[in-house]
C-alpha positions as CSV (number, residue, x, y, z in Angstrom):
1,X,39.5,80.5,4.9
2,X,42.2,78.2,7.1
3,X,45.3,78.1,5.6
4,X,46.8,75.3,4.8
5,X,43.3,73.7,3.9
6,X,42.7,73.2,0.1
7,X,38.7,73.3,0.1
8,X,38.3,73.2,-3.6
9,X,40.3,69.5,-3.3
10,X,37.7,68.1,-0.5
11,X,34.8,69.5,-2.2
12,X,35.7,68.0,-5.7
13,X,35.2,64.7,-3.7
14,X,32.3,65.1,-0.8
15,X,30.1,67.0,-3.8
16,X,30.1,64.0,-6.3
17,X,29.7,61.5,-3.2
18,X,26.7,63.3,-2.3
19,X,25.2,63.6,-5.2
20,X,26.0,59.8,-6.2
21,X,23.2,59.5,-3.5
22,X,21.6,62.6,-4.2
23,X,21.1,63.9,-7.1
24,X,19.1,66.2,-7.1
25,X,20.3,68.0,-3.8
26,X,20.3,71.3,-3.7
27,X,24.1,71.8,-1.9
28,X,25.1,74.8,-0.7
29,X,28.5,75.9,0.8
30,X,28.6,78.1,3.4
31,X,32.2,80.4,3.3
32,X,33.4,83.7,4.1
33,X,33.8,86.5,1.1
34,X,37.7,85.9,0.2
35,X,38.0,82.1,-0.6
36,X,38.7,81.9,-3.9
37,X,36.7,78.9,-5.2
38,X,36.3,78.0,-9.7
39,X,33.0,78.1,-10.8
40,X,32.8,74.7,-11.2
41,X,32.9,73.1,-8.0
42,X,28.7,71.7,-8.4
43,X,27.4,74.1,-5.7
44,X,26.0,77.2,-5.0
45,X,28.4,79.1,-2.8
46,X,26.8,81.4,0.3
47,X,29.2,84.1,1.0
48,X,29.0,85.3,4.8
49,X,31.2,87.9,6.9
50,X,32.9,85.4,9.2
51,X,35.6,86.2,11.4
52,X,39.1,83.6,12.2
53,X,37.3,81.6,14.8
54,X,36.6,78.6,12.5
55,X,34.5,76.5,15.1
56,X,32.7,79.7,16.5
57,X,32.3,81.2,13.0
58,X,30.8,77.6,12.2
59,X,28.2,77.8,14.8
60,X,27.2,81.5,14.0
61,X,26.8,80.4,10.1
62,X,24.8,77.1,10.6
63,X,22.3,79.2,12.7
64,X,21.7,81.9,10.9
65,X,21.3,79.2,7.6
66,X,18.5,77.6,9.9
67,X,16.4,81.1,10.6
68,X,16.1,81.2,6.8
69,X,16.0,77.4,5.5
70,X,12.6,76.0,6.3
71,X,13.6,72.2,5.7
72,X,15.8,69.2,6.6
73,X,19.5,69.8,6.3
74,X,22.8,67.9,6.4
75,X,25.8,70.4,7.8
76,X,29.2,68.9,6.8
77,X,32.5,70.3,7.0
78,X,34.4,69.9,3.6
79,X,36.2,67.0,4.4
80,X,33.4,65.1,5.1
81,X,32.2,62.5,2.5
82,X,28.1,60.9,2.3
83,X,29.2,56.8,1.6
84,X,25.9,55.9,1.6
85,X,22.1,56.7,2.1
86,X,21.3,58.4,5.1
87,X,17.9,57.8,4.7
88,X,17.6,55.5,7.5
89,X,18.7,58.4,9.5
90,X,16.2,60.9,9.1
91,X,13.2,58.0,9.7
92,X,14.1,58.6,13.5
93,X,12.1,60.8,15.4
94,X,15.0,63.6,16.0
95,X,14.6,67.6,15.0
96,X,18.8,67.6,15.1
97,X,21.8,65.0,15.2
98,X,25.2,65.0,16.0
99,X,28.0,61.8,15.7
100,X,29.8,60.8,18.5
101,X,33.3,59.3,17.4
102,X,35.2,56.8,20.2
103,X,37.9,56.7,18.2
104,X,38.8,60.5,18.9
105,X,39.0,60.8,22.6
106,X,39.2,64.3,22.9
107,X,36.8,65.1,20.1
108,X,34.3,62.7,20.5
109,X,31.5,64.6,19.4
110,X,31.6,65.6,15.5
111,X,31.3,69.1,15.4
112,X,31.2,68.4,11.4
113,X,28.2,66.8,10.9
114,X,25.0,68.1,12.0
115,X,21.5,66.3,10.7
116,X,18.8,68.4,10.7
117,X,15.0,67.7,10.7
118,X,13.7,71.2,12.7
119,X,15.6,74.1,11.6
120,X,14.3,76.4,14.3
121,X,15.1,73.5,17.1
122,X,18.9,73.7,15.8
123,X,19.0,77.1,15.5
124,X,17.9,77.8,19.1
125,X,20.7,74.6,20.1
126,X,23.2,77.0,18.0
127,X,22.8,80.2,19.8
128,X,22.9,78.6,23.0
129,X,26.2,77.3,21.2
130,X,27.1,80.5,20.7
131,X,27.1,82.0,24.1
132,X,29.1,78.9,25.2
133,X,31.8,79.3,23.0
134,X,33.0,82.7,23.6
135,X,32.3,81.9,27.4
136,X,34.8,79.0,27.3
137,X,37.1,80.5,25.2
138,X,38.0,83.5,27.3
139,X,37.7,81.4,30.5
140,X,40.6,79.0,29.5
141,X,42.7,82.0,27.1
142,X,44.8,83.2,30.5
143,X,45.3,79.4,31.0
144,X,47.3,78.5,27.6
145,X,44.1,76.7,26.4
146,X,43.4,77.0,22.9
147,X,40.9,79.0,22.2
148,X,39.7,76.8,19.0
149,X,38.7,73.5,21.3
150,X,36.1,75.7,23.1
151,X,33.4,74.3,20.6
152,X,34.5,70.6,21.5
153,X,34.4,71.9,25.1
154,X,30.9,73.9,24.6
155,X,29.8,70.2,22.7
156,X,30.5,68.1,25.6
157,X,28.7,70.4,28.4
158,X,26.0,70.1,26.2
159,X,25.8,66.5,24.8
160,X,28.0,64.8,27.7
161,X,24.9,62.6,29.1
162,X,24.2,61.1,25.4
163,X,25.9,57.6,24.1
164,X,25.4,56.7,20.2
165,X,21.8,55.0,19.0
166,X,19.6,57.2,21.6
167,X,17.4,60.2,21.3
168,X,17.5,62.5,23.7
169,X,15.0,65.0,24.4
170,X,16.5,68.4,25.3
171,X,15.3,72.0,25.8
172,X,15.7,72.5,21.9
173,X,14.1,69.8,20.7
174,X,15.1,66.1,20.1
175,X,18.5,65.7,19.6
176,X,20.0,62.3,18.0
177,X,23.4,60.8,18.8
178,X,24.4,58.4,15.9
179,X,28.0,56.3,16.0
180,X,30.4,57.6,13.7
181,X,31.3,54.5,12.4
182,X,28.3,53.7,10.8
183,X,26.7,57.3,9.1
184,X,29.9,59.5,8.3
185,X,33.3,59.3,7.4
186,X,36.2,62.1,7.1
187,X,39.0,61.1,4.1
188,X,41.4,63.7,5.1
């Protein structure tokens, strides 16, 4: 995993909020084969070879999970907490979602939270994300760019037309834009 990041601590609080509204979720974390995690944690645990990109590595795990998950998902980072139903959510008309966030101007688009209705629509949204990110990344490596905001850079090529509250259709499917404010929240 990152260091520094103590995912046992934000998953011993975003698994009981999730299952204060869901009980009887099946959640699933995603991870590479190192982490150390207790047996405890309320989850089953997917272990994948990843590599050190976290955003790329991200993108490359969420769409291979949708090839083999034939049903809605929610994709959220650790550090994300569910605060209430998001069952008004999924009555829209979207096969994926995304939150844009004003607050964070240069990561306006939540690369944390995905909603998913279509697997096979995200998936195909993911591996275009995929060739994006390595793209970007090497492009802006000789400039001093950091390699990990090529996945907010790859987002916003992607997503920059959409505002919050519309539904978009795209050549994956029909992507959502919710407000941040109002469907997720991050406590860390």
């Amino acid at each position: 995993g990152c260091s520094g990041i103590d995912y046992a601590q934000d998953m011993a609080i975003s698994i009981p909020a999730a299952r204060q509204h869901y009980p009887d979720a099946e959640i699933m974390m995603l991870t590479d084969q190192t982490t150390q995690f207790s047996n405890d944690l309320g989850c089953r645990l997917i272990r994948l070879p990843v590599g050190t990109d976290l955003g790329l590595e991200r993108t490359r795990t969420q769409e291979a999970f949708s090839r083999i998950w034939g049903g809605p998902a929610l994709h959220l980072d650790t550090d994300m907490e569910i605060r209430k139903p998001l069952t008004e959510l999924y009555s829209h008309p979207f096969d994926f979602g995304l939150t844009w966030r004003s607050e964070i101007p240069s990561q306006q688009i939540n690369g944390g939270m995905f909603m998913v209705r279509t697997p096979g629509a995200f998936a195909a949204f993911q591996r275009s994300m995929l060739v994006l990110i390595p793209a970007i990344a090497e492009a802006y490596q000789d400039a001093g760019k950091l390699v990990a905001q090529a996945e907010q850079m790859a987002l916003h090529m992607l997503w920059a037309h959409c505002r919050p509250n519309d539904i978009h259709q795209t050549r994956w499917g029909r992507m959502a834009v919710f407000p941040a404010s109002v469907v997720n929240y991050t406590y860390a």
